[in-house]
C-alpha positions in Angstrom: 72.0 -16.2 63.7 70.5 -12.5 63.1 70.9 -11.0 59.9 72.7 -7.8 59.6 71.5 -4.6 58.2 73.5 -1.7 57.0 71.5 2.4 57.6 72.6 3.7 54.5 74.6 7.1 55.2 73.0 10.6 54.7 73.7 11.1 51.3 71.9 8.0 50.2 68.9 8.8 52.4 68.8 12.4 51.0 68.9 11.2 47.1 66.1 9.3 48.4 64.0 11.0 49.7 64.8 14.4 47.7 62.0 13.3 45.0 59.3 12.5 47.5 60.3 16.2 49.2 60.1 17.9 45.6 56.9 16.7 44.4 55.1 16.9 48.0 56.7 20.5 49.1 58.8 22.5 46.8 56.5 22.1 43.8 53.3 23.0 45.4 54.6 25.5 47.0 56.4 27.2 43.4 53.1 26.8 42.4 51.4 28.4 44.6 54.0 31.3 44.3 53.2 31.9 40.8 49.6 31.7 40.5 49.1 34.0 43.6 50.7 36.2 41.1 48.6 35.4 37.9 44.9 34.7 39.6 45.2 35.5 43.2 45.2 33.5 46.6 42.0 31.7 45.7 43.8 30.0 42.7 46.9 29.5 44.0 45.2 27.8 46.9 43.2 25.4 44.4 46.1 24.9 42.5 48.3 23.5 45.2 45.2 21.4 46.3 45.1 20.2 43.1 48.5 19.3 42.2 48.3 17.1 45.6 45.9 15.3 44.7 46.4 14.4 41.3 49.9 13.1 42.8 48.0 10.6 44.6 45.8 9.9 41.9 48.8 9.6 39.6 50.3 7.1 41.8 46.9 5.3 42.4 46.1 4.7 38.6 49.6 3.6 38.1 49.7 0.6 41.0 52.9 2.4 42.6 53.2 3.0 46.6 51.9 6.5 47.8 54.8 8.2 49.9 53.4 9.0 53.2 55.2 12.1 53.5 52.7 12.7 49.9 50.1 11.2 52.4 50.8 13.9 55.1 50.3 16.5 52.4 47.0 15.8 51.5 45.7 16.2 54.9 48.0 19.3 55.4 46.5 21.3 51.9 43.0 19.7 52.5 43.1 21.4 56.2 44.5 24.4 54.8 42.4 25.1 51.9 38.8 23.8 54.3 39.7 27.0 56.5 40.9 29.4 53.7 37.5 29.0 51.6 35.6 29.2 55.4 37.2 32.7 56.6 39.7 35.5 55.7 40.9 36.2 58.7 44.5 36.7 59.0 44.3 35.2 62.4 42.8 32.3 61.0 45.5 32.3 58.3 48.1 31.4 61.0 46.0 29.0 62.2 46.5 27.0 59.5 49.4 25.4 59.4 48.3 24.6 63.2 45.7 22.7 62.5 47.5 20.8 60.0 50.1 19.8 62.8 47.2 18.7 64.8 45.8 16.5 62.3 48.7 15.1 61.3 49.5 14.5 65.3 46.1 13.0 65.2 47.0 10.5 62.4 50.2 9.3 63.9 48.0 8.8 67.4 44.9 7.1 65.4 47.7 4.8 63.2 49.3 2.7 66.6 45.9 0.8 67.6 44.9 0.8 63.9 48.1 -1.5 63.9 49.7 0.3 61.2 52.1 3.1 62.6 52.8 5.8 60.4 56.7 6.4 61.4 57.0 2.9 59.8 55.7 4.3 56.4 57.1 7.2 56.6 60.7 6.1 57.7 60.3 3.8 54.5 60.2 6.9 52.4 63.5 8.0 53.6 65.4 4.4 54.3 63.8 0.9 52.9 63.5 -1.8 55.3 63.9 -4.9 54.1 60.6 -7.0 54.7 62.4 -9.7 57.3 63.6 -6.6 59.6 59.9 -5.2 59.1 58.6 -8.7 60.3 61.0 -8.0 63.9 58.4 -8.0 67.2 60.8 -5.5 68.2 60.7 -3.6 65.2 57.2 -3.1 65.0 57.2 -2.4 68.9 60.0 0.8 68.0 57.8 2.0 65.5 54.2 2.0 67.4 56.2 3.8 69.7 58.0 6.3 67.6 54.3 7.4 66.2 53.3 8.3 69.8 56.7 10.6 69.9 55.9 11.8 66.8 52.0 12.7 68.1 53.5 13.9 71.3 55.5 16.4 69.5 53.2 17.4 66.8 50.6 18.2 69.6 52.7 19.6 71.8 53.9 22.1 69.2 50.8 22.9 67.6 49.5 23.6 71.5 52.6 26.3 71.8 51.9 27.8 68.6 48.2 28.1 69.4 49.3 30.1 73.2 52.0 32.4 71.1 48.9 33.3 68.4 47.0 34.3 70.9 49.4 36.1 73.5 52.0 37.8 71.3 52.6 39.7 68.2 53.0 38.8 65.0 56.3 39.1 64.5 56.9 37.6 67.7 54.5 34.6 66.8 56.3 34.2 63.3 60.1 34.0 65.1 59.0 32.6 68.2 57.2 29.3 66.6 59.6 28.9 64.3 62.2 28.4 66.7 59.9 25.9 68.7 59.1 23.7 65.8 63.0 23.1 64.9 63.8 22.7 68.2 61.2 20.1 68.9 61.1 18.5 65.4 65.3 18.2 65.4 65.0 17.0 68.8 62.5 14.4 67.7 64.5 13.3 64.2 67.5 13.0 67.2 65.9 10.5 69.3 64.0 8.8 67.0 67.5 8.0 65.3 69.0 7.4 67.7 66.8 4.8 69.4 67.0 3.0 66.2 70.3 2.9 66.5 70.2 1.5 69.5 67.3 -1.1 69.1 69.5 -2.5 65.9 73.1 -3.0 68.2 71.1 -4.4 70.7 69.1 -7.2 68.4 72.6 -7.5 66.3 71.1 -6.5 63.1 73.7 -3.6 62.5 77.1 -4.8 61.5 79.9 -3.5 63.5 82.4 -0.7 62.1 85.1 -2.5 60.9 88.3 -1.0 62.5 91.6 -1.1 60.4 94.5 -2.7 62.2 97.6 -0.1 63.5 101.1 -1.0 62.4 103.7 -1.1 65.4 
């Protein structure tokens, strides 16, 4: 008989995941905010390398899991901070967060044959799967094959951005990749959950919505 397993709504995946999401993006980036004010770019930059790092180290020293959306930070601000010391172009500066994308599309590619897809870590930051689910064939096939979306899309966004850099204005660049990242990365998050979804009906590991009975 298959066992059952309950996605936990929204709310639970946001109170979640909202700690992970502070300490790997909104405090890095306060912090870079305020000592681009005090010391300049170069510090803020080091300081936001820094503070990344040491939250791996942190969690290294104290034997506790490193989140892999921390993970996906470090190779972001490492790529980041490499080009920043290398050039000051402004060009260059946009480039960035390009290169980041294409690294971490790299990562999710590189992760499948390793045998150790990253969607599976990552969706563990966000929802914990109990270890028998994880030990599912099927399971593991749907996330090996989430990473490859996932690579697709980072790569196929990071190409877009690299055309619009090149062929349009700034302004233009800034709007126009914006709205292609949303749309691809919502459109992504949509799939991916719903294939997940699916995959769970289908094996009969998510228990069905209990409808109340109807007087008359």
């Amino acid at each position: 008989m298959s066992q059952h397993f309950e996605i936990p709504r929204l709310r639970v995946l946001a109170r979640h995941a909202l700690p992970h999401i502070i300490e790997s993006t909104l405090i890095p980036l306060g912090l870079f905010l305020l000592f681009l004010q005090l010391v300049g770019v170069w510090g803020a930059v080091l300081v936001g390398l820094v503070w990344t790092y040491g939250a791996v180290i942190r969690r290294l020293l104290t034997g506790r899991r490193v989140p892999g959306i921390l993970m996906l930070s470090v190779v972001t601000v490492t790529a980041r901070t490499a080009v920043s010391f290398a050039t000051h172009s402004v060009v260059i500066y946009f480039l960035q967060p390009t290169l980041g994308q294409i690294l971490i599309a790299s990562a999710f590619l590189i992760s499948v044959p390793l045998g150790q897809p990253l969607a599976q870590r990552l969706a563990h930051d966000f929802c914990p799967l109990p270890a028998w689910l994880l030990a599912e064939d099927h399971i593991g096939k749907f996330f090996k094959r989430v990473s490859l979306l996932w690579a697709f899309v980072g790569l196929t966004n990071a190409s877009i951005a690299l055309w619009l850099l090149f062929s349009q204005s700034v302004g233009t660049f800034m709007v126009a990749r914006t709205g292609v990242s949303w749309a691809l990365t919502g459109g992504a998050i949509g799939l991916s959950t719903w294939w997940f979804h699916r995959l769970m009906a289908e094996h009969g590991h998510q228990r069905p919505a209990v409808i109340p009975a109807t007087a008359g």
